[in-house]
C-alpha positions as CSV (number, residue, x, y, z in Angstrom):
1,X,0.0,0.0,0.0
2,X,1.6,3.2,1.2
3,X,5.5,3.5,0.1
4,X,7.7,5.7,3.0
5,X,10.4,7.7,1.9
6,X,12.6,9.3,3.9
7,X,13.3,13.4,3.3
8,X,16.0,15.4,4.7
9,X,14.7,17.9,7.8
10,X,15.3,21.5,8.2
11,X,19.3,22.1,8.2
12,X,20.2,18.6,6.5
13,X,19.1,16.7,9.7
14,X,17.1,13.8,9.2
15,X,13.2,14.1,9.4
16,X,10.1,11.9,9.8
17,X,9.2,9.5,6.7
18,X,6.5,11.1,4.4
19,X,4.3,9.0,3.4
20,X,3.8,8.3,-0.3
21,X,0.9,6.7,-2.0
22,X,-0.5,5.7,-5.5
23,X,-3.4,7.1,-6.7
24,X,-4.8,3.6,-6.5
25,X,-3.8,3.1,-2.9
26,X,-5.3,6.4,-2.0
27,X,-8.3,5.4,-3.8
28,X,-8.6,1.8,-1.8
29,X,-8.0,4.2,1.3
30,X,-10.2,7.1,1.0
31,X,-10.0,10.8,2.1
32,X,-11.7,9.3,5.2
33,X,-9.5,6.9,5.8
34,X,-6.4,9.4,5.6
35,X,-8.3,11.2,8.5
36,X,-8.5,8.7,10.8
37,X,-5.1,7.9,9.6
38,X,-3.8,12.1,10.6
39,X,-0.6,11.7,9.1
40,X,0.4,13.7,5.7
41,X,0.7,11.9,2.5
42,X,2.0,12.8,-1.2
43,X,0.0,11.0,-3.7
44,X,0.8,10.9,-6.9
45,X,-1.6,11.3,-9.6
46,X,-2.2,9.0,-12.7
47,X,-0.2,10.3,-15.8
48,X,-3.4,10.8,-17.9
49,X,-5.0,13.6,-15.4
50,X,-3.8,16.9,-17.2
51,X,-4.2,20.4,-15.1
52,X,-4.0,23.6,-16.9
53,X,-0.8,25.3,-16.6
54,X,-0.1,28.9,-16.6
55,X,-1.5,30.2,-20.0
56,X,-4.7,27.9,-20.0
57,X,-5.6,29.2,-16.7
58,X,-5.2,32.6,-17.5
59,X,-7.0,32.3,-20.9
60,X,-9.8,30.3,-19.1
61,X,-10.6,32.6,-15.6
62,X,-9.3,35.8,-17.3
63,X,-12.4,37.6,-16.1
64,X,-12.7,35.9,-13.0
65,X,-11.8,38.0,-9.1
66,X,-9.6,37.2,-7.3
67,X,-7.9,38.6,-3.9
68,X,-4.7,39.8,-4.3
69,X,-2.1,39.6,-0.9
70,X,0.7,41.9,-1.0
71,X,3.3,42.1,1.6
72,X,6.7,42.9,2.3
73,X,9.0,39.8,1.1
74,X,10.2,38.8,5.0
75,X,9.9,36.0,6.8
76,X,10.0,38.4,10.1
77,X,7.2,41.0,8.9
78,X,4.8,41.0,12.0
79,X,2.4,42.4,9.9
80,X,-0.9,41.6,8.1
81,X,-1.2,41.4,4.5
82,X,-2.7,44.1,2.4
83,X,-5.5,42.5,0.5
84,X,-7.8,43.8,-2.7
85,X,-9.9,42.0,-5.3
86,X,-8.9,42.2,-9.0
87,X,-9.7,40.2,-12.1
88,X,-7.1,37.6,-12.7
89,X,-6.0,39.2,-15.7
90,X,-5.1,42.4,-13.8
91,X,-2.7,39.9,-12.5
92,X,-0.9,38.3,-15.4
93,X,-0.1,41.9,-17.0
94,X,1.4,43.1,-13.9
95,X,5.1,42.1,-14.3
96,X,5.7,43.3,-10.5
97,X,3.6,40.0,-9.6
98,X,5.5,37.7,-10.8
99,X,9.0,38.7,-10.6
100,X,9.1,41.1,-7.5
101,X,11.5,39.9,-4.9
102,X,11.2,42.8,-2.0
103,X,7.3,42.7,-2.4
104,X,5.4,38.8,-2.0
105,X,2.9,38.7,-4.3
106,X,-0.1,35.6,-4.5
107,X,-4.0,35.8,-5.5
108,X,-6.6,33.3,-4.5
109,X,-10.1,32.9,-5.7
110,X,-12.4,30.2,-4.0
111,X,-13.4,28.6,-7.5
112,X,-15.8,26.1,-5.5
113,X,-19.3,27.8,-6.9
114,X,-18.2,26.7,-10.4
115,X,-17.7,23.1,-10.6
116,X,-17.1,23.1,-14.5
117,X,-13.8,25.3,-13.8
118,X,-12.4,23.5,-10.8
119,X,-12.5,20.6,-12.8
120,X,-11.3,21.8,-15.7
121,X,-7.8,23.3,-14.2
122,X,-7.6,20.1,-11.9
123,X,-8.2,17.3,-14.7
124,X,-10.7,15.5,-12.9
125,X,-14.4,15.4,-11.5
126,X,-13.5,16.7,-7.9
127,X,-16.4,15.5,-6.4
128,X,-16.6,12.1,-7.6
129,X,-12.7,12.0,-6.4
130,X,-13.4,13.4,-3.2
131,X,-16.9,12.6,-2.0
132,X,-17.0,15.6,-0.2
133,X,-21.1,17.0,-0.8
134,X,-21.9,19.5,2.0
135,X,-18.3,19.2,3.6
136,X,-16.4,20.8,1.2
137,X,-15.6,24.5,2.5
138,X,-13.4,25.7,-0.3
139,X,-11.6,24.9,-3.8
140,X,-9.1,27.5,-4.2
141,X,-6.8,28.7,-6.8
142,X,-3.3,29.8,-5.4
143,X,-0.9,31.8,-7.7
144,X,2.6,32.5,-6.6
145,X,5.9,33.7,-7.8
146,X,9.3,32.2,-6.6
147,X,10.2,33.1,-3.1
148,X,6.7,34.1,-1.9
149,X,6.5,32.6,2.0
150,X,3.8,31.2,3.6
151,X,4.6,31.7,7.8
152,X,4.0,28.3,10.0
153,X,0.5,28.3,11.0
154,X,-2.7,25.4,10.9
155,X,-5.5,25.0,9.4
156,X,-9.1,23.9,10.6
157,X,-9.8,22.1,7.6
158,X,-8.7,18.9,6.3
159,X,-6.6,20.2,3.2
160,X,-5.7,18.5,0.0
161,X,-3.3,20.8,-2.2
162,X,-3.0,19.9,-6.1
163,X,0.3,20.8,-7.9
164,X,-0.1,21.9,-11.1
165,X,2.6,24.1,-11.7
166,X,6.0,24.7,-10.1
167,X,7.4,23.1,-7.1
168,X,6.9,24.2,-3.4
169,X,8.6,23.2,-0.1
170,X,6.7,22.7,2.3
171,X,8.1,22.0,6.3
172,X,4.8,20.3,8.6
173,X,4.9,19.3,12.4
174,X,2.1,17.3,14.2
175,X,-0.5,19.2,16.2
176,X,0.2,20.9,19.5
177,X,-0.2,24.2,21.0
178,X,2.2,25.6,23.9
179,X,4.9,23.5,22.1
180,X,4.3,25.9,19.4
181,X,4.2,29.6,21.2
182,X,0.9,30.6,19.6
183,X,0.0,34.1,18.8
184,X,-2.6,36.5,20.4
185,X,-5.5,35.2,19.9
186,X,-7.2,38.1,21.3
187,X,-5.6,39.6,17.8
188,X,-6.8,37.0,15.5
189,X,-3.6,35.8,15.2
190,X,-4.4,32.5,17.3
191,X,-3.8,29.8,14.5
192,X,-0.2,31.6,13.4
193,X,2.7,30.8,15.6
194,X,5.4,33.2,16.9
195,X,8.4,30.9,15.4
196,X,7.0,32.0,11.8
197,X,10.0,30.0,10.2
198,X,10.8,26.0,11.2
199,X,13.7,26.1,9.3
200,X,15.0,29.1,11.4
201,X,14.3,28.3,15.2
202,X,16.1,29.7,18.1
203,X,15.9,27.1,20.7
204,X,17.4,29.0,23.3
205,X,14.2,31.2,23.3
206,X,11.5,28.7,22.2
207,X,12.5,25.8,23.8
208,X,9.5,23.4,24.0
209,X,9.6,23.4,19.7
210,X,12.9,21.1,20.0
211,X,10.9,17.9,20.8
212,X,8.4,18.7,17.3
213,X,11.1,20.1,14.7
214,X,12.5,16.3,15.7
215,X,9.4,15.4,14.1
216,X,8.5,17.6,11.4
217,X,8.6,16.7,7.2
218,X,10.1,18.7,5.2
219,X,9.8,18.0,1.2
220,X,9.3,19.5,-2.2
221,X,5.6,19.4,-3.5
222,X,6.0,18.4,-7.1
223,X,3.5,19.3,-9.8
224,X,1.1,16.0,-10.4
225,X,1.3,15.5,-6.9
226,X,-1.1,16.2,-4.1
227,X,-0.2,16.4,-0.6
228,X,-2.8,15.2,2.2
229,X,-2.5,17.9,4.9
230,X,-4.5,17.3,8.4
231,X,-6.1,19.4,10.5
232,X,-4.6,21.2,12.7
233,X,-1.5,20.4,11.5
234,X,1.0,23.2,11.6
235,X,3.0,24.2,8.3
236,X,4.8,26.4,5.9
237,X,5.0,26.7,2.2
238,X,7.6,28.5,0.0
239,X,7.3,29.0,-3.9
240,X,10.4,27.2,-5.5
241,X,9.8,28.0,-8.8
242,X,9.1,31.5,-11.2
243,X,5.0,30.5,-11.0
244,X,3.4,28.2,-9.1
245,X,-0.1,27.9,-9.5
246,X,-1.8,25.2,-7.0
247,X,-5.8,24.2,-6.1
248,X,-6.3,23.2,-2.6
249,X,-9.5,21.8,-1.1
250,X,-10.5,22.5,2.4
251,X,-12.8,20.0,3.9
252,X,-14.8,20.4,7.4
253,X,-14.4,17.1,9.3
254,X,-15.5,16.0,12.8
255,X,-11.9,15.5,13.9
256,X,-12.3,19.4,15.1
257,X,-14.0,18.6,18.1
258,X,-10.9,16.1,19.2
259,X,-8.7,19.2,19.0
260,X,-10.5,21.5,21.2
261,X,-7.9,24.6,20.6
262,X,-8.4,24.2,17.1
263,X,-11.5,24.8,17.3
264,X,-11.9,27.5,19.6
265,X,-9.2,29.2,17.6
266,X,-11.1,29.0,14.6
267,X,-14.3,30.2,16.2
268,X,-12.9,33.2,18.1
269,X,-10.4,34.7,15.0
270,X,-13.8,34.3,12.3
271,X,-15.9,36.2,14.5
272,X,-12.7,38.8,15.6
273,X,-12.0,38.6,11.4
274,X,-16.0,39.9,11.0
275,X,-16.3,42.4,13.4
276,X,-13.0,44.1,12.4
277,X,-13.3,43.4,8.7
278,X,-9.9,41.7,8.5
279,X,-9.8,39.0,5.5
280,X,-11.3,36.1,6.9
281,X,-9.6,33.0,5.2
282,X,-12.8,32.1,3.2
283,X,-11.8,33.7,-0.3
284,X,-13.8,35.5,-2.2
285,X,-15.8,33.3,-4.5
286,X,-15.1,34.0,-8.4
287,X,-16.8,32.8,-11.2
288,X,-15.4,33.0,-14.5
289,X,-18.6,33.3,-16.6
C-alpha cells in the first residue's frame, strides 16, 4: 500500500518518513481513511490527469476576481497582508507580480461555486474524487511567484493541495499548541505561531519546539502530486519556482472537536475577522462566466 520515503529535515538533519501513495492506494484508502489515519501523504496522480498550466488558466478565468495579498518579502514582517480584489488578468499583465523579490505577491479565488472550472484546471471530477457533498468548504486557486512565503500556521480544515505548476517546499509538524508559542488570539492571530520560520528556530528562546522540529517533514511538492495535509497540523510553504499555480481543497471534518484549541481558535479569529473586517480566510468566490 503506502511507500515511505525518507526526506531530509530543516538544516540537513534527518526528518520523519513522508508517506507516499499511488493514486490507487489512496483510492482503496479514501480521504476518510487518511483522516482517521492524521498523518500527511504525497499522492501521486495518474499520468493521464492533465491540469491547466499557466496560459490555460489565464486564458480560461481571465475575467474571473480574485484577492490579491501583498506584503513585504520577509519572513520576520509582524504584519498583516494588504489584500484587494482584482480580475485575474489584472494579475498576469502586472510584471511586478511575478518577478518582485522585495514585495510577496499571490492571489486566491475560491473557485468552488463553479464546478465546470475546478474541474477543468484540476483534470478531474473533484467530487466524484473526493466525496465531499456538504463538507467541502473551499476549492481555491493559489498563484505564486518564486520566493513568496507562507509563515507556520494550521489549518481547521482537512486540506488537499494539487500541484499543477511549479514546485513548493513545504516543512509540517504534528498538532500541538504551547509547544508551538501561539499568537494573540485576542488579535486574530491565534492559528499563526510566533516561530514564523521551522527552518530558522532559536531554541534558546522557544525551547519546547525542539521535541516537534524532531518530528516535522520537510519535502518538495511536485507538480502532479497532491499532498494530504491534516487538520490542525502546523505548516509552511515557500514557492520554489518563477510560477506556481496550485488548487487546494478545504474539507470540514469532525476530527475538530478532538482538537479543542483548534476549534476554539477557529471560532474566536472568524468572529474577531467579521467584526473588524480583517480578510477572513474564506476567499472571495469568483466565477469565470
Amino acid at each position: 500500500m503506502a511507500v515511505p520515503e525518507a526526506v531530509p529535515g530543516a538544516n540537513g538533519t534527518a526528518g520523519v518518513e513522508i508517506t507516499r501513495m499511488s493514486f490507487d492506494d489512496f483510492l482503496a484508502v479514501g480521504p476518510r481513511g487518511l483522516y482517521e489515519a492524521d498523518r500527511p501523504v504525497v499522492i501521486k496522480l495518474p499520468a493521464d490527469v492533465q491540469g491547466l498550466g499557466r496560459d490555460e488558466v489565464a486564458a480560461r478565468l481571465a475575467e474571473m476576481t480574485v484577492t490579491l495579498f501583498t506584503e513585504p518579502g520577509d519572513k520576520n514582517h509582524p504584519g498583516r497582508w494588504e489584500t484587494r480584489d482584482i480580475k485575474l488578468r489584472e494579475f498576469f499583465a502586472d510584471e511586478r507580480h511575478l518577478t518582485s523579490t522585495d514585495t510577496w505577491h499571490r492571489v486566491v479565488s475560491n473557485i468552488r461555486s463553479s464546478p465546470a472550472d475546478v474541474n477543468a484546471v484540476i483534470g478531474f471530477d473533484a467530487e466524484e474524487f473526493f466525496g465531499y457533498g456538504d463538507s467541502l468548504y473551499a476549492a481555491n486557486l493559489w498563484i505564486s511567484h518564486r520566493g513568496v512565503f507562507t509563515k507556520n500556521h494550521f489549518d481547521e480544515f482537512e486540506n488537499f493541495n494539487i500541484a499543477l505548476e511549479g514546485r513548493k517546499r513545504f516543512i509540517i509538524a504534528p498538532p500541538g499548541v504551547r509547544a508551538y508559542y501561539p499568537r494573540s488570539v485576542l488579535r486574530g492571530l491565534g492559528d499563526k505561531s510566533n516561530v514564523v520560520d521551522l527552518d530558522d528556530v532559536d531554541l534558546s528562546r522557544y525551547p519546547r519546539l525542539a521535541a516537534k522540529l524532531a518530528q516535522r517533514r520537510d519535502f518538495v511538492l511536485e507538480p502532479g502530486h497532491m499532498l494530504y495535509l491534516p487538520l490542525g497540523w502546523w505548516h509552511q510553504a515557500e514557492s520554489l519556482d518563477e510560477l506556481n499555480i496550485n488548487v487546494n481543497f478545504w474539507l470540514k471534518s469532525k476530527k475538530i472537536l478532538r482538537r479543542p484549541h483548534v476549534l476554539g481558535v477557529a471560532l474566536y479569529t472568524y468572529a474577531y475577522r467579521r467584526l473588524k473586517g480583517v480578510y477572513s480566510y474564506k476567499p472571495t468566490e469568483g466565477n469565470s462566466r
